[in-house]
Every structure is written in C-alpha cells, then in structure tokens.
N, C-alpha and C positions, 0 to 999 in steps of 0.2 A: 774315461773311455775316449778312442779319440777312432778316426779314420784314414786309414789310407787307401786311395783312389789310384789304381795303377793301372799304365796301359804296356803294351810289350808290342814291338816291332821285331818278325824274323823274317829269317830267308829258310825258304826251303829247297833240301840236299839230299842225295843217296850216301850214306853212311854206311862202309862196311861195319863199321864198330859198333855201329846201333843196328845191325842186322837189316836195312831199310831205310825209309825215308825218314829224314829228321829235321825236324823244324827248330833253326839253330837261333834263337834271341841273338837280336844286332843293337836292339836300342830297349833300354828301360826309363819309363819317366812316372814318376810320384810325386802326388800331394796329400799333404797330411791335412786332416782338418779335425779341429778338438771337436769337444761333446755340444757345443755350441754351433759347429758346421762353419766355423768360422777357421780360413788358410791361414796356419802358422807355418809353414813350410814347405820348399820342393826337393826332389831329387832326382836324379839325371844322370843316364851313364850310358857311350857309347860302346860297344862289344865286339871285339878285335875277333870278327869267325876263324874257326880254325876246320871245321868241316870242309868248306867251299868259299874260296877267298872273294869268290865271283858272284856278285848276286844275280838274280833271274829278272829280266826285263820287266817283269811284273811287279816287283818288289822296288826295284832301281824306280820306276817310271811313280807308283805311287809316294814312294817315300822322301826322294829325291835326296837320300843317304847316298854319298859318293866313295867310293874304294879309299881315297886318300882318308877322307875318315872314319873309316874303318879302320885302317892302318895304323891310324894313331889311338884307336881305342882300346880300353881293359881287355881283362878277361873276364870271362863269367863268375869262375870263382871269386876273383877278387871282387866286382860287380853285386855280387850275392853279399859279401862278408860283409860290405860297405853299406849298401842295404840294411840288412841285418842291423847294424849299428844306428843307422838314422832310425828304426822304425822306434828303437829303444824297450825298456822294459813294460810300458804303461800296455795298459790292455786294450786291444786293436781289435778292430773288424775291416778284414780286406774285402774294399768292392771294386771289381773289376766290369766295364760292358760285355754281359754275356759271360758263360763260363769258358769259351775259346782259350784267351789269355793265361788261364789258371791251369787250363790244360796243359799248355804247351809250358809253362814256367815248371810244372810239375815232369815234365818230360827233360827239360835240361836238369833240373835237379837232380834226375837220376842217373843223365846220361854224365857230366861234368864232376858230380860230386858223390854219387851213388847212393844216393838220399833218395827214399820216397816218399816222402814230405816235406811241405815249407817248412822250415822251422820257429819262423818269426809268426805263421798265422796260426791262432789258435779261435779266431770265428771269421766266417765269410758269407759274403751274400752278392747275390748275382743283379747290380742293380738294371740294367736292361727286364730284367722279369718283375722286377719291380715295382719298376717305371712304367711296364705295358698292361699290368694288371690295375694300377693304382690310377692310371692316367690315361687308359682303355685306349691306348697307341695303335696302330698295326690293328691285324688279323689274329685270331686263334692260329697259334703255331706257325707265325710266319713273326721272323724276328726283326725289327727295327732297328736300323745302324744308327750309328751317334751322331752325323751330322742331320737325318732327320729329323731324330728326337728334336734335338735342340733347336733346328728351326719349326717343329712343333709348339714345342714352351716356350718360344720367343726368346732364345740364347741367343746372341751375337757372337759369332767367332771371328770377328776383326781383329785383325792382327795376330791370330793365331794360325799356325800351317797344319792342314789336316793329314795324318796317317804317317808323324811325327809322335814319339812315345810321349813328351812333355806336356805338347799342346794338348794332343789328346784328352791325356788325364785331369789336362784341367779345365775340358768342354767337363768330360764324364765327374766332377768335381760341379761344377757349375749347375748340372741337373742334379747332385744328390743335394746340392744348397738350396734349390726350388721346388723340390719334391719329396724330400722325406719329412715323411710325420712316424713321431716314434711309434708310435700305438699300429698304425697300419703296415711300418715297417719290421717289427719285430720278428713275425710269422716268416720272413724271407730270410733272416739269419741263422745260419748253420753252426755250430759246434764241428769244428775242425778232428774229430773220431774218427775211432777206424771204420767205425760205417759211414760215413762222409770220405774216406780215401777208398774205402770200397765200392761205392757209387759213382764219384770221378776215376776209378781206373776201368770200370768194366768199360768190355768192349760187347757193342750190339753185335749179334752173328744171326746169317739168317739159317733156321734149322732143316736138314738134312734129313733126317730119319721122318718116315712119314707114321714110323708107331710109337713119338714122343708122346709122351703123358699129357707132354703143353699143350701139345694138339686135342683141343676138344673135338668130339665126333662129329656136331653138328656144322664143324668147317669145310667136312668133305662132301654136304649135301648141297645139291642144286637143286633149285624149280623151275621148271620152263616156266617163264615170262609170260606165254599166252594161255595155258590153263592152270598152270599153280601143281601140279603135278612132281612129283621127285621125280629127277632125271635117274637113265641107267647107265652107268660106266661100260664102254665099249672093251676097254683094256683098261689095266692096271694105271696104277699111276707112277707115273715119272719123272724126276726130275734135271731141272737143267738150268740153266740161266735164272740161279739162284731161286729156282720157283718149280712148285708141283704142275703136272700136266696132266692133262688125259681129257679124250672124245665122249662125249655123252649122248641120252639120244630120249626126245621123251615118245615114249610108244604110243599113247592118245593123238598128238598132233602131226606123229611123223616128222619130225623138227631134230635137226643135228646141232650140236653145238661142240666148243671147245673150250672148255673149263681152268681154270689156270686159280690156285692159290697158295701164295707167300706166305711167312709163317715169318718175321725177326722179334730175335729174342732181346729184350732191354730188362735195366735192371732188376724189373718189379712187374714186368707185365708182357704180352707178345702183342704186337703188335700185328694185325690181318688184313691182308688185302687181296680180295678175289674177284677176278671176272668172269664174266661170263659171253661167248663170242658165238652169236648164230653161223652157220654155214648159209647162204642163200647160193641158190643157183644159180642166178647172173655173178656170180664171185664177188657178192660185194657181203658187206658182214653188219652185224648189228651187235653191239657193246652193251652190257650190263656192268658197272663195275661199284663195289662197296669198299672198306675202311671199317677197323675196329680196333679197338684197342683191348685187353683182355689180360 
C-alpha cells in the first residue's frame, strides 16, 4: 500500500467547448509516500493551457507561474499518462486537501480525455476532513486551508513556496506523516465506485417546485415569535432569488411578518434555511433565522 499526496494549480476560463467555465490545471505536484508514510518520491509537471493562454490576476498573483512557463510546459494528456506511470501498479490511496482538487482533476479528465474517472485511483480520502475531525482543527463546516493546518501541527514551511503544486503537496504530505493513525484513519477512505463518482459529480441545486416530496410540510410553517401561534399565509407562495416567499400575519398579536425558505438539494439530504422577518412600523425589522439539514 502506498500514498499519493497531490495538489493541483489552475486557472479559470469561459470555454465554449466545455459549454461554460472551466478550470484548466496549470501545474500538478505529487509525493508518493509507502505504507510506512515515509517519501520515496516526487512528481511534477507544468501544463501548457490551451483554453486561456492568459491567466487571471488571481491565480498569476497567488502562484507566481509566469506565461513563459507555461509556454514551455506539457500537455494535460501527456501530464496524465506520465502520471499515470509514476503512480505504478501497487495499490494506492489518493489524498488530496479537501475534495476541491479531485474535483477539478476529474473535470479535465473529462474535458481533455473524455474520461469520467481517474484511472490510476482506485481509493481516496479527503485528508483536510481528516485532519479537522481527528485533530478538532477549524469549526463545524468551516474548512481549514493548508497553511493553517500546518502552522497548527507545528509544520515549518521554510523553504517551500506556497500555492505552488509541488510544495504544496509536500506541506499536505507533511501532515498526513504527523497525523494519520491507521485505525482512525480508515473510516475516511473511500472505495473509488460508482457511488463514490456518483457523489463527486452531483451537483447541489436549489429546488423550485414548492410541491416536491423533499419538501417536508412542516418547512412551510411559522410561529409568531411572541406567542407561539402558526402564522397565516397572506398570499401564495413565491419564488425568486433562488428561495420561497410570502407575507404572513399572526391574528392573536396583530403582527405581519415576511417568511422566506430555501430548500438545496445535496446528495443524500436538503439542506433548509428559513427566516422569518417582522414588519415594524418605524420600518425597521426583526430577524428570526434557522438551518437544518434533512
């Protein structure tokens, strides 16, 4: 068993070919590391774009990748094949920071080679989620970038350039060598299936129909806040700015309000978020707002 730790640098483009915006890999860096977490290898490869010769000030400014070398660098496919051949036949688990990377690596694969899968990974695991469950990082739902982590766990990154595909990988290398215990790590390794490419390709969408099934009943009721009472719907409800609307009004307090709840659908669950917004007569307003997951 061994590991490769990979990070991925792109630029983002309008692509007619990919119907929309495409985030074109410019740089790939990998380290391998055996069953032992100990580095026997790197790999490294600069990506000649062909989308958008120009990168975006954001990417230019963080990466500090200049056009000449790009100029001189592969292509994707050759970049992939080359790859592909370092990773070898032994049996792998890809762990990248976050599943962003994996994303976007799965999105050239389809756009460059018309592949919807990596073919070299057959387990992965998301070592950011990891790392923030096992070593209680961050916040619930609030993700930790690599150079915190590491100066979290007391990584030094001297001499390393950060948001650099190489360096990177061998910060995010550095914390899977100080952090992983098999036993705790196991539960975050995936089986690379079609319900694992099923899961990485959905896209969340927020829903639209207000008589989806996903929609539980109890989403479209409110309480006045000052006596606990169900509000009554003035008018139907409407939507717009990706969210349900409509005026309510509780008849006990004499109290208007204006009700608003979001409905996005993810792969396994909906996600809910509703407020609830007094009217007050000096025009100022009073907020109620919740979260659920469902």
């Amino acid at each position: 068993m061994q590991y490769i730790v990979a990070d991925l640098e792109w630029n983002g483009a309008y692509s007619k070919k990919a119907h929309g915006y495409f985030n074109e890999i410019i740089e790939i860096g990998a380290v391998k590391l055996n069953e032992r977490l100990e580095l026997t290898d790197t790999f490294h490869a600069v990506i000649k774009p062909i989308v958008s010769r120009k990168l975006t000030r954001l990417v230019s400014d963080l990466t500090n990748i200049t056009g000449e070398e790009l100029q001189d660098g592969t292509t994707f496919i050759a970049a992939a094949a080359e790859w592909q051949r370092w990773v070898g036949e032994e049996e792998s688990i890809l762990l990248t920071w976050s599943t962003t990377d994996l994303s976007v690596l799965l999105e050239n694969y389809r756009f460059h080679l018309k592949r919807d899968r990596v073919p070299f990974m057959t387990k992965y695991a998301d070592l950011q989620a990891y790392v923030q469950a096992h070593n209680k990082l961050g916040n619930a739902g609030q993700q930790v970038g690599l150079a915190r982590a590491c100066e979290a766990l007391g990584i030094s990154d001297e001499g390393l350039e950060q948001h650099r595909a190489l360096d990177d990988s061998r910060m995010t290398a550095a914390i899977a060598q100080k952090t992983i215990e098999r036993e705790a790590f196991l539960p975050f390794v995936r089986e690379a299936d079609t319900a694992f490419y099923d899961r990485l390709n959905f896209k969340p969408y927020y829903i639209r129909d207000a008589g989806s099934p996903l929609i539980a009943r109890q989403h479209w009721r409110f309480r006045c806040p000052a006596c606990g009472r169900v509000l009554r719907n003035r008018k139907e409800w409407r939507f717009y700015n990706q969210a349900f609307w409509v005026e309510m009004v509780c008849r006990t307090c004499d109290k208007t309000y204006t009700a608003r709840a979001q409905f996005r659908k993810k792969f396994d669950s909906v996600e809910v978020k509703r407020k609830l917004t007094e009217k007050l007569a000096d025009d100022k307003q009073k907020t109620n707002e919740e979260r659920t997951t469902v």
